[in-house]
C-alpha positions in Angstrom: -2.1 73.7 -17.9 0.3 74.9 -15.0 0.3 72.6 -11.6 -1.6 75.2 -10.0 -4.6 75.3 -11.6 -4.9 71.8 -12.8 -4.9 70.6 -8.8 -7.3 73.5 -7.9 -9.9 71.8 -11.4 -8.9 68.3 -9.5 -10.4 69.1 -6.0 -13.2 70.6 -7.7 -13.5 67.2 -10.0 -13.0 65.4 -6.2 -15.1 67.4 -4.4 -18.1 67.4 -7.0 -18.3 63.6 -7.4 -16.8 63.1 -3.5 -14.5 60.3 -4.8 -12.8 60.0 -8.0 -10.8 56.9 -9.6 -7.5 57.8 -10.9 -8.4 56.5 -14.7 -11.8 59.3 -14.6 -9.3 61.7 -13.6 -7.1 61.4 -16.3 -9.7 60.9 -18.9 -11.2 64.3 -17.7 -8.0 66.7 -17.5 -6.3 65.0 -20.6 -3.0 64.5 -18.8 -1.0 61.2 -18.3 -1.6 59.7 -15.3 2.1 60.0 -13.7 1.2 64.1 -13.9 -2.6 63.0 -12.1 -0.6 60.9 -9.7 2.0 63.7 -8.4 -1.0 66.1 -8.7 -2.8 64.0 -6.5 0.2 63.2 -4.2 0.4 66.8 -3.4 -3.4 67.3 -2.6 -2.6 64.5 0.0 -0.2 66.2 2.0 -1.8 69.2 2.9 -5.1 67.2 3.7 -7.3 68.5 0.7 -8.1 64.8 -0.4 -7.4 61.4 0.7 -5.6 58.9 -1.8 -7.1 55.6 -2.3 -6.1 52.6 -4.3 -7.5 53.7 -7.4 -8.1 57.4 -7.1 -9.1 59.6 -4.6 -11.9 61.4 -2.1 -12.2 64.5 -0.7 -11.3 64.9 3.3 -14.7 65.8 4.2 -16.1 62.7 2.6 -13.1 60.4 4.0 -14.2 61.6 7.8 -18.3 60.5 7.0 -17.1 57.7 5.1 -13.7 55.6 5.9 -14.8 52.5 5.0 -15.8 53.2 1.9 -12.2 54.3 0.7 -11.2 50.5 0.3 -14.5 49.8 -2.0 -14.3 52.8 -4.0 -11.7 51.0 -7.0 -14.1 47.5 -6.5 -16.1 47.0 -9.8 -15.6 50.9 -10.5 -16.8 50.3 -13.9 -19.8 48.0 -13.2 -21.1 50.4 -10.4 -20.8 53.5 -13.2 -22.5 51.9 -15.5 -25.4 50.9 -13.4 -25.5 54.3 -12.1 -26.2 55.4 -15.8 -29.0 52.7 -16.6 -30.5 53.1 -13.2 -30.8 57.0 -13.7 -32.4 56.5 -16.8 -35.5 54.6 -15.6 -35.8 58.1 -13.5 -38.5 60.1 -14.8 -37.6 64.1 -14.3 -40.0 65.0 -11.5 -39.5 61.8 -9.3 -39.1 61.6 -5.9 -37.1 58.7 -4.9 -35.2 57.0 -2.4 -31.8 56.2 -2.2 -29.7 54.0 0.0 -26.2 54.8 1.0 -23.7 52.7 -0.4 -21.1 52.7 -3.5 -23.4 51.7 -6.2 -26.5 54.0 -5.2 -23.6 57.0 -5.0 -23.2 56.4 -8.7 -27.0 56.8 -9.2 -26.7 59.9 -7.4 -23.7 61.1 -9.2 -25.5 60.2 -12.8 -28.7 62.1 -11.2 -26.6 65.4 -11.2 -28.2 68.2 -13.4 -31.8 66.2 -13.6 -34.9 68.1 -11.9 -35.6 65.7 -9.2 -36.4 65.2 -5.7 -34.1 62.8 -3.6 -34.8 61.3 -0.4 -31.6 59.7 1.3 -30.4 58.5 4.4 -27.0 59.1 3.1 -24.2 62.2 4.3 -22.4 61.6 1.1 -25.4 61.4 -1.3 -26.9 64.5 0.0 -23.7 66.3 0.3 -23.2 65.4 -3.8 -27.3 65.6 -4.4 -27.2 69.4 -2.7 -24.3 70.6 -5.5 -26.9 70.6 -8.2 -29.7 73.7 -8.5 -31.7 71.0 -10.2 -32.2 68.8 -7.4 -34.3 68.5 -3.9 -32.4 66.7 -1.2 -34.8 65.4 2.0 -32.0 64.0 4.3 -33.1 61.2 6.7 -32.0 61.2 10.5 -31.2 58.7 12.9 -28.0 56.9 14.1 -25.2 57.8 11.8 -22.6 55.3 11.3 -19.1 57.0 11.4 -17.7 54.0 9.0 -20.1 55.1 6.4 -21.9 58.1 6.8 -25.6 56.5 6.5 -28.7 57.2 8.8 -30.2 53.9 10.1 -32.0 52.3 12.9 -35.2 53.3 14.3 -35.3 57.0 14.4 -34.6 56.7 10.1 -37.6 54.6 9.9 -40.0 56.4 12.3 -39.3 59.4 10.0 -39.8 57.4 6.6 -43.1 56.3 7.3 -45.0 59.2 6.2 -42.7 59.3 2.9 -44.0 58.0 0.1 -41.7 57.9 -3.6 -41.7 56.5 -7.0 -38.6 54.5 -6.8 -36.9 52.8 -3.5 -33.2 52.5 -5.0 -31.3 50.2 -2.6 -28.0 48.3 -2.5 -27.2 44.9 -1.6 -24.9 42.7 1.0 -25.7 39.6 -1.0 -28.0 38.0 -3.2 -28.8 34.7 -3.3 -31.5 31.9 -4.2 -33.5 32.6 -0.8 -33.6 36.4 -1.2 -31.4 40.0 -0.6 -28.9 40.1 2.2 -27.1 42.7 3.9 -24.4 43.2 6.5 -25.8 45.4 9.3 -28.9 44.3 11.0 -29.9 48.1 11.8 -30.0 49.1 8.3 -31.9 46.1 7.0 -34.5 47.5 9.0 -34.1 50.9 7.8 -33.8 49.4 4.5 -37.4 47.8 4.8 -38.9 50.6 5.4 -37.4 52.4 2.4 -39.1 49.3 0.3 -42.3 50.1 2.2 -41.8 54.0 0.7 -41.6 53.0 -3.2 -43.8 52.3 -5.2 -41.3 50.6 -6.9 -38.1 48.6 -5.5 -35.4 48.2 -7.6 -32.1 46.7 -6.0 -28.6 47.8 -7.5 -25.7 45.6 -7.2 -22.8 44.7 -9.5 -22.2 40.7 -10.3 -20.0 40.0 -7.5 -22.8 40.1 -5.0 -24.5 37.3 -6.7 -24.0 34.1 -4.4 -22.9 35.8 -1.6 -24.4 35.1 1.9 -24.1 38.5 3.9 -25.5 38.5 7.5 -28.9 39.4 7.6 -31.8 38.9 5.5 -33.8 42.1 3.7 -36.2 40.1 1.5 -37.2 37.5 -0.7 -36.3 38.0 -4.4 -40.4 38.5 -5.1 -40.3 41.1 -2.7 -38.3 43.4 -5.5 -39.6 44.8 -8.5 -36.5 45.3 -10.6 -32.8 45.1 -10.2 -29.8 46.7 -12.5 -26.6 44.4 -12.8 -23.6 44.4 -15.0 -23.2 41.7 -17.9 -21.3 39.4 -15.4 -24.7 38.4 -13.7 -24.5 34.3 -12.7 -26.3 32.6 -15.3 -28.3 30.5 -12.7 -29.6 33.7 -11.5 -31.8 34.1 -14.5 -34.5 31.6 -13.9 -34.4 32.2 -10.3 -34.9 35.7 -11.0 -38.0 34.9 -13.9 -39.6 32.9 -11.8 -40.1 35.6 -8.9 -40.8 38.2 -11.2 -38.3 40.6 -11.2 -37.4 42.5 -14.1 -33.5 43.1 -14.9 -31.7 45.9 -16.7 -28.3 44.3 -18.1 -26.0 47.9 -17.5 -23.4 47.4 -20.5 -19.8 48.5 -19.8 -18.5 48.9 -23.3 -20.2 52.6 -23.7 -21.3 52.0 -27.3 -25.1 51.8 -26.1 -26.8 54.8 -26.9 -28.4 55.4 -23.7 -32.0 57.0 -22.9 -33.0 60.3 -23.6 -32.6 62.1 -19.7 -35.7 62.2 -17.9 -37.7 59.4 -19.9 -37.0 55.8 -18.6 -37.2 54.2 -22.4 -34.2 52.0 -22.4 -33.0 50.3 -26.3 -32.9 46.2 -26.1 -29.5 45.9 -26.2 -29.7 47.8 -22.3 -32.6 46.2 -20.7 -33.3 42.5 -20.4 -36.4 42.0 -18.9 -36.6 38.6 -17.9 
């Protein structure tokens, strides 16, 4: 394929999925990765994209989002992969809720094509949500945070509290014995009313947020209904986890799990530990 319109399929790639690792990039055009890099290189300098450590974002999405260009390469694979098992325990036809953040942008991205309704208080999730026919976007309002594109404080929760969904998807700060954490005192209490909204909770958050104090306190760990990890979850996490109830989905990383028939949230043993 000529340079031309390889980097034109790239910004669509970019701009579809609003950030892109360099390895997903390759794996999708079938070039090396020296050619994605120039390609890439290129895009910078006339502004189309922003390059990141490990791949890239659009220039729309770098302007809502700045800080999460440093994030996007951190436990790529782990946030992918609970994207996949998190969309699976989405019936099609479901209205839910997602939080901004890294992880719930890969439920969104794995969401694409699937007839349902999303409610978000996240620029970047509706911006990717609103590319698919398929798909409903309700876009909560309040105080935008320029770092990271998300509605939160009391204007996002005043508006949630006639909303009601099947699923409150939400990210996580930290997670530790005494409950959920997260770093922004406004959007913990956005965030609580989002749990208010679901009729279920389920928290998403790769293994490196386990046994991490962040600075302000969502919940207790009983407060959740379900949560989706990688396979590098603390084992002393289990029994805490058992003992307040919550149901965990393991989100394997090697890809040889035959995953869930789309729009049926049946997921094989070798997926799901409930625990």
């Amino acid at each position: 394929m000529l340079a031309e319109p390889r980097r034109r399929l790239l910004l669509e790639l970019i701009a579809g999925r609003g950030f892109a690792t360099l390895d997903e990039l390759v794996r999708l055009l079938g070039v090396s990765e020296s050619t994605v890099r120039r390609d890439l290189d290129a895009l910078d300098a006339t502004g189309a994209i922003k390059r990141t450590h490990g791949g890239a974002v659009t220039s729309a999405e770098v302007r809502a989002m700045p800080a999460l260009e440093d994030r996007v390469a951190a436990a790529a694979a782990e946030k992918r992969a609970i994207g996949r098992i998190t969309a699976a325990l989405i019936e099609d036809g479901d209205t839910v809720l997602l939080d901004g953040g890294t992880t719930t942008v890969e439920v969104a991205r794995a969401l694409l094509g699937r007839p349902v309704q999303v409610v978000t208080n996240s620029i970047p999730i509706a911006n990717l949500m609103s590319s698919s026919k398929q798909a409903d976007v309700v876009l909560i309002g309040g105080y935008v945070s320029p770092r990271t594109g998300v509605a939160m404080g009391p204007l996002a929760v005043e508006m949630m509290r006639g909303i009601r969904v099947r699923k409150s998807i939400l990210g996580a700060g930290g997670i530790v014995a005494e409950g959920i954490y997260n770093s922004n005192v406004l959007l913990v209490e956005t965030e609580r009313q989002m749990m208010a909204c679901g009729q279920e909770v389920i928290i998403v958050a790769d293994a490196s947020k386990f046994g991490r104090l962040s600075l302000s306190k969502l919940c207790d760990l009983d407060a959740i209904d379900a949560i989706v990890v990688d396979p590098g979850l603390p084992d002393e996490f289990r029994p805490r986890l058992e003992k307040a109830g919550v149901t965990v989905h393991i989100a394997p990383l090697d890809g040889d799990v035959a995953e869930p028939t789309p729009g049926h949230s049946r997921l094989n043993g070798a997926a799901r530990t409930a625990l």
